[in-house]
PAZAPA-4460 file (N, C-alpha, C; in steps of 0.05 Angstrom, whole numbers, plus 32768, in hexadecimal, padded with zeros to 4 digits):
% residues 165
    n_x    n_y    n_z   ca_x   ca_y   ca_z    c_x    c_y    c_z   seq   type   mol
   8637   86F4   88BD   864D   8704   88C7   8649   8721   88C0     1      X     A
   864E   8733   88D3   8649   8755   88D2   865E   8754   88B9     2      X     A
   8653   876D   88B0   866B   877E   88A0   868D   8787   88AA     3      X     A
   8689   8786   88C2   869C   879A   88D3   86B4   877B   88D1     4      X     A
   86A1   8769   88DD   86AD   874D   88E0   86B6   8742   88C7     5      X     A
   86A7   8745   88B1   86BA   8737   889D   86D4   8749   8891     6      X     A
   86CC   8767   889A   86E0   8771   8889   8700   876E   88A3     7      X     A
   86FA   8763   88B9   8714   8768   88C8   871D   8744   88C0     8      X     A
   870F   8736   88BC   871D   8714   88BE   872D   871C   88A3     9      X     A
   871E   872D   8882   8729   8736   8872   8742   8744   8873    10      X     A
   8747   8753   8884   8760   8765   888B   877B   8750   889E    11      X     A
   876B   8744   88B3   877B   8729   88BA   8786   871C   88A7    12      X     A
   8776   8712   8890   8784   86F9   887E   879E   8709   886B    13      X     A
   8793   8728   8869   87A3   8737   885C   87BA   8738   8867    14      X     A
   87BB   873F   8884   87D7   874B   888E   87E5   8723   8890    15      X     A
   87D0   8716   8899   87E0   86FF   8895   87F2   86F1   887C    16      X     A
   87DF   86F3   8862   87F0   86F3   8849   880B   870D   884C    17      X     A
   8801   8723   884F   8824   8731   884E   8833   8729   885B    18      X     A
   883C   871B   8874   884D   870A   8884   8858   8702   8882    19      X     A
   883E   86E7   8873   8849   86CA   886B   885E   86CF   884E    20      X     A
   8855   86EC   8841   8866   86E7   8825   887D   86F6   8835    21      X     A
   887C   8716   8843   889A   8720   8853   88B3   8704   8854    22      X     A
   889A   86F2   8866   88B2   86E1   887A   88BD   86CA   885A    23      X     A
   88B4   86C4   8848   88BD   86B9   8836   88CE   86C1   8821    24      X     A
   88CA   86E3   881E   88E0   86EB   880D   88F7   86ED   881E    25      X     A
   88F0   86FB   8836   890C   86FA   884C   8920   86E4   884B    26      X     A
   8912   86D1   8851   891D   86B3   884E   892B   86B0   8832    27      X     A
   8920   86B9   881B   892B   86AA   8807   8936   86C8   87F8    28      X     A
   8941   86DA   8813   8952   86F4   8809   894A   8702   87F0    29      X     A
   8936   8701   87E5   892B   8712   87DB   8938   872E   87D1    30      X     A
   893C   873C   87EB   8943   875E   87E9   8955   8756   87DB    31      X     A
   896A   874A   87DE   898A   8745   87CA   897B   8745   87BA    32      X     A
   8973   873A   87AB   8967   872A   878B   895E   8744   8786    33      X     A
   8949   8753   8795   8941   8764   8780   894C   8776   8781    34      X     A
   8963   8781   8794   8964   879E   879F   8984   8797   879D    35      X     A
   8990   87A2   8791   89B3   87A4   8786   89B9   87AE   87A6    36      X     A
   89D2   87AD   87AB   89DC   87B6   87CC   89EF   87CD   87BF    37      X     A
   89F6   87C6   87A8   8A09   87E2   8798   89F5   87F6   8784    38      X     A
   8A00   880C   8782   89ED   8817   8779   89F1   8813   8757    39      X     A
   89D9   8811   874E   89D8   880C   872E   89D0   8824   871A    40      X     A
   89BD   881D   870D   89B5   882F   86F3   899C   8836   8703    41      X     A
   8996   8855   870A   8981   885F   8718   8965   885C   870A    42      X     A
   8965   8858   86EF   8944   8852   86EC   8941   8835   86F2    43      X     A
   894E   8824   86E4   8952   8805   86EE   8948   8807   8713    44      X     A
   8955   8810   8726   8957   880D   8740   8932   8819   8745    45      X     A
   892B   8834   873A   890C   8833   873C   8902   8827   8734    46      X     A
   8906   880E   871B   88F3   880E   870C   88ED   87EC   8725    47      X     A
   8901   87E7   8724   88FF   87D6   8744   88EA   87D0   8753    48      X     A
   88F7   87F2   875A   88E7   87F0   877C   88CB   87F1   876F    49      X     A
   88BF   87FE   875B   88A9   880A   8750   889B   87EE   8755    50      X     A
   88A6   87D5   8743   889E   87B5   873F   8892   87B4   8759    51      X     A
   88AA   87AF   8766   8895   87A6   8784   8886   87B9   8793    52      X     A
   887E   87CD   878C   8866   87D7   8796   884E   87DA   878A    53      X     A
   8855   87CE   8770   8842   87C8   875A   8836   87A8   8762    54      X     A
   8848   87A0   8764   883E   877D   876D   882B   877E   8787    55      X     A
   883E   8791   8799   8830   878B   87B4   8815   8795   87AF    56      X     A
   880F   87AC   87A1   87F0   87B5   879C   87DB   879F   8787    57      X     A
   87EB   878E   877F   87E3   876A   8771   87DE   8761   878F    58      X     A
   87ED   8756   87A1   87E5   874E   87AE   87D2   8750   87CD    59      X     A
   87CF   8769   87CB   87B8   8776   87D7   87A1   8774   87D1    60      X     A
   879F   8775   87B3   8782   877E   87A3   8769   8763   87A2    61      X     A
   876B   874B   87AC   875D   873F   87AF   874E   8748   87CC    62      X     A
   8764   874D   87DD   8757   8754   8800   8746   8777   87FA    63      X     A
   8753   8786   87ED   874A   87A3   87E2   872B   8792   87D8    64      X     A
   8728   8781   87BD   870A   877B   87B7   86F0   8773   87CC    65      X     A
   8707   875A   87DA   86F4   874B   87F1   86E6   8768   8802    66      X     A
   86FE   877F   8808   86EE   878E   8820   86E1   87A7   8810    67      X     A
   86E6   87B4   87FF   86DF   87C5   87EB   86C3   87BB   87D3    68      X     A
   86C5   87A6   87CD   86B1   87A5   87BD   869E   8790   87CE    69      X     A
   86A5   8772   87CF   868F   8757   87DD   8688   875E   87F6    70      X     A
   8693   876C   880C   8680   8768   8820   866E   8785   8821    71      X     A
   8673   8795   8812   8663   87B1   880C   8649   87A4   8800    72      X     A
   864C   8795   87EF   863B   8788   87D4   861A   8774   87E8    73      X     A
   8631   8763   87F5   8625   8755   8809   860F   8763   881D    74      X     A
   8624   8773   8830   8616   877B   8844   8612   8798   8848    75      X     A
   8610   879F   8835   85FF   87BE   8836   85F1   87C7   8826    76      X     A
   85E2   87D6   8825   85C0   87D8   880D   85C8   87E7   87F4    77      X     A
   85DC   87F2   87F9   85E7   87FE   87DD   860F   87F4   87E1    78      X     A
   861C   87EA   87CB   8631   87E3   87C8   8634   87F1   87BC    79      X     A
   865A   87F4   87B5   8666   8808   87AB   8668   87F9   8786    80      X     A
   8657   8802   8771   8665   87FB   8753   867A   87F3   8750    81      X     A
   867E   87D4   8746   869B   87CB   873F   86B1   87E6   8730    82      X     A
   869E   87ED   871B   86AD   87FF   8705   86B8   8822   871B    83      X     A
   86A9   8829   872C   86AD   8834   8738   86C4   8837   8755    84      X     A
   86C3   8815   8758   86D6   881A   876F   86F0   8809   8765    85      X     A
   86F7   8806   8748   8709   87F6   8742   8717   881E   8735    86      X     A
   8705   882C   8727   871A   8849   872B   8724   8850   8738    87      X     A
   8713   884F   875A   871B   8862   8772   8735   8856   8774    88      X     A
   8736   882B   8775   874D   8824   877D   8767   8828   8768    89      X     A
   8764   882E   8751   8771   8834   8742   8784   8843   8745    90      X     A
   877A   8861   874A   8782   887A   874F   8791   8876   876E    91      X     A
   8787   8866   8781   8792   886D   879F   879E   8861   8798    92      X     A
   87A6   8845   878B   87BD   8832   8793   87D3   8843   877A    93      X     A
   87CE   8847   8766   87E0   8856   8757   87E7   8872   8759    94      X     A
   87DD   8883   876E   87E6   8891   877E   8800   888F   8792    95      X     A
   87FA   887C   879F   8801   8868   87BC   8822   8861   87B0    96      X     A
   881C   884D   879C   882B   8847   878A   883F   8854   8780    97      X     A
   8835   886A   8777   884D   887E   8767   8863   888F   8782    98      X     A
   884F   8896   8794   8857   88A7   87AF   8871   8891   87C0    99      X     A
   885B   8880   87C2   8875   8862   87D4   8893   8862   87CA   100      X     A
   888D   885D   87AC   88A9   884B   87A1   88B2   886D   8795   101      X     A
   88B3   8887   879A   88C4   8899   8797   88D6   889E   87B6   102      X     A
   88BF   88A0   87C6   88C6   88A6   87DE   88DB   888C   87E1   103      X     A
   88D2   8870   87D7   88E7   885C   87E8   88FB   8867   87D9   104      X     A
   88FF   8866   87B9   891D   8872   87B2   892C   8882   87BE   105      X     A
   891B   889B   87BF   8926   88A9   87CD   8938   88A8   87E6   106      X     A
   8925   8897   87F4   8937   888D   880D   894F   8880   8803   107      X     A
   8955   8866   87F0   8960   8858   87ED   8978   8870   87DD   108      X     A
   8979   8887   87CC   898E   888F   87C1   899A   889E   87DB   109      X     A
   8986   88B0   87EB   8996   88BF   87FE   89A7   88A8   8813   110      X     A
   899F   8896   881D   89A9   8885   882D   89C8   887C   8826   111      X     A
   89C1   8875   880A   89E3   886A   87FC   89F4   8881   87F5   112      X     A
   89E7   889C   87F9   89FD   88B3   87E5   8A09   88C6   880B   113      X     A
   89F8   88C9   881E   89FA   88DE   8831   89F4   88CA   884D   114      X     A
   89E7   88B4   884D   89EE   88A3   886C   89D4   88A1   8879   115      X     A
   89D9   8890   888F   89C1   8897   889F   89BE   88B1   88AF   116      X     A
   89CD   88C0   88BD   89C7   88D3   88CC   89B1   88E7   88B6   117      X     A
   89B6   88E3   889F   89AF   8900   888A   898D   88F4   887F   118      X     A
   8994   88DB   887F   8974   88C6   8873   8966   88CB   8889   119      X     A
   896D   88C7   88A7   8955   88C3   88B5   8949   88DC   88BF   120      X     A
   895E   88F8   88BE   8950   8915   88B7   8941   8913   889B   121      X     A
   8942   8913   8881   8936   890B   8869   8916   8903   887C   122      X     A
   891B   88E4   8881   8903   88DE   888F   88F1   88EF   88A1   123      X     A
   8903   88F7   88B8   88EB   890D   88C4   88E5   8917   88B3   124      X     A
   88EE   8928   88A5   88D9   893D   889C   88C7   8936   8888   125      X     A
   88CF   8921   887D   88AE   8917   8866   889F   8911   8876   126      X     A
   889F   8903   888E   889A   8904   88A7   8881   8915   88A2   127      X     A
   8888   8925   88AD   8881   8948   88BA   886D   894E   8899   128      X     A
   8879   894F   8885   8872   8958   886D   8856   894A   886A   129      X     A
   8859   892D   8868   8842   891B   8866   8826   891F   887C   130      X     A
   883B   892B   889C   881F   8932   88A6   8810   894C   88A1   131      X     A
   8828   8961   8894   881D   897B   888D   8801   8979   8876   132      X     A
   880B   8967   8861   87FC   895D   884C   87ED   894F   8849   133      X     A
   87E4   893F   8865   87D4   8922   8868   87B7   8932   885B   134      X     A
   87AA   8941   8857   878E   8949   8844   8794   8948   882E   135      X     A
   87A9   8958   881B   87A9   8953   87FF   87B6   8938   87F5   136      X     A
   87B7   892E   8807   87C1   8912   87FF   87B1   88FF   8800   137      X     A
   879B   8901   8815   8782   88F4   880F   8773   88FA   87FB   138      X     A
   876A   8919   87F7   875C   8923   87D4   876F   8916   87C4   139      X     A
   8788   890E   87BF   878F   890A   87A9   878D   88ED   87A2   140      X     A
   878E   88DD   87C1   8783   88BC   87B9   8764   88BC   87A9   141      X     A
   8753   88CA   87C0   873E   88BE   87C6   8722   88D6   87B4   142      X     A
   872C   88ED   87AE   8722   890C   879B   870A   8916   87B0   143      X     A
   8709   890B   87CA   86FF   8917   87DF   8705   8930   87E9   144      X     A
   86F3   8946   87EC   86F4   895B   87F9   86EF   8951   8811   145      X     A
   8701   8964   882F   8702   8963   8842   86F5   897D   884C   146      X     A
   86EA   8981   8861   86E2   898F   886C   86F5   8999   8887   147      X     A
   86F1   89AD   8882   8709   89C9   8898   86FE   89CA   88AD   148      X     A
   86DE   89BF   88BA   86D4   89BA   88CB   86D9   89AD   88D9   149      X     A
   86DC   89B5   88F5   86E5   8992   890A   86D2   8989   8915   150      X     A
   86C8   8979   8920   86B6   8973   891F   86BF   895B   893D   151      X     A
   86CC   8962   895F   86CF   8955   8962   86F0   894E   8962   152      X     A
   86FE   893F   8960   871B   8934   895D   8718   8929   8941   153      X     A
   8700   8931   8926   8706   8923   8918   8704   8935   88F9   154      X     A
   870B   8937   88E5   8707   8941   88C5   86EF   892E   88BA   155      X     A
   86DC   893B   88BA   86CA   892A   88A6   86CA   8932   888A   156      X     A
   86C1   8928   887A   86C3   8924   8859   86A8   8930   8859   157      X     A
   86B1   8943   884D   8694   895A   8838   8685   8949   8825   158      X     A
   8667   8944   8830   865B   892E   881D   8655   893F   8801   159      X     A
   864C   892C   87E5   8649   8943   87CF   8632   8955   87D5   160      X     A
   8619   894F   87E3   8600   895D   87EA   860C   8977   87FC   161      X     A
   861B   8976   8806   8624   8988   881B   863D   899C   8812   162      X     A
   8641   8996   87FA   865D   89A5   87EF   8652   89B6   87DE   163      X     A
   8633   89B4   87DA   862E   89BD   87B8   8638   89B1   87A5   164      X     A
   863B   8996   87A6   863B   898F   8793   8633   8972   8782   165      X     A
***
């Protein structure tokens, strides 16, 4: 099996496990259980939301290994160092992590204090903000320099030979 091919059946079984667990917490109402409908003690309510975006990056990280570390290992002449790509994932998912479950609070305090008309302006503009920012947000996952060069419809990544460095 190509590389290309194992890493999409990989991404299949992925989005299929998130589903199968969605359609099971749904079912067994979940959001109640974890998520108060009144508002409570605000670090309690982050420390919450924080859990399940901490879990969900648990339950990613086997499909993150399979496509990130085993089929690199497998099918290409140089693979990426366990010790090396268990930092990168470190840093992106605890990036990812910290960014997600502020922004979801966020949503979740403005929603219950000012409404929807005021949340879903809130939303455009992180919106807008997130696309203004989409480069330092990738350096800050990934510590990639981007290049200001277009190259085409696309941003390529400044290799280190090419950056000086």
């Amino acid at each position: 099996m190509s590389p290309g091919k194992a890493r999409l059946w990989t991404g299949i079984g992925c989005v299929g496990t998130l589903v199968t667990i969605a359609a099971a917490m749904l079912a067994g109402d979940a959001p109640n259980s974890v998520f108060a409908t009144a508002p409570g003690d605000t670090i309690s309510e982050y420390v919450a939301i924080l859990v399940v975006f901490i879990v969900a990056a648990g339950v990613l990280l086997p499909f993150d290994l399979i496509g990130g570390v085993l089929i690199p290992t497998k099918c290409e002449s140089q693979g990426l160092k366990f010790s090396l790509w268990l930092r990168l994932w470190i840093r992106s998912v605890g990036f990812q992590t910290i960014f997600y479950s502020v922004i979801f609070f966020l949503h979740l305090k403005i929603g219950r204090e000012v409404g929807a008309p005021c949340l879903i302006a809130m939303f455009a503009a992180i919106q807008i903000a997130l696309l203004a920012s989409q480069e330092l947000i990738c350096r800050s996952m990934t510590g990639q320099r981007l290049s200001c060069r277009k190259e085409g419809h696309v941003f390529r990544p400044i290799r280190a030979h090419q950056a000086g460095g």
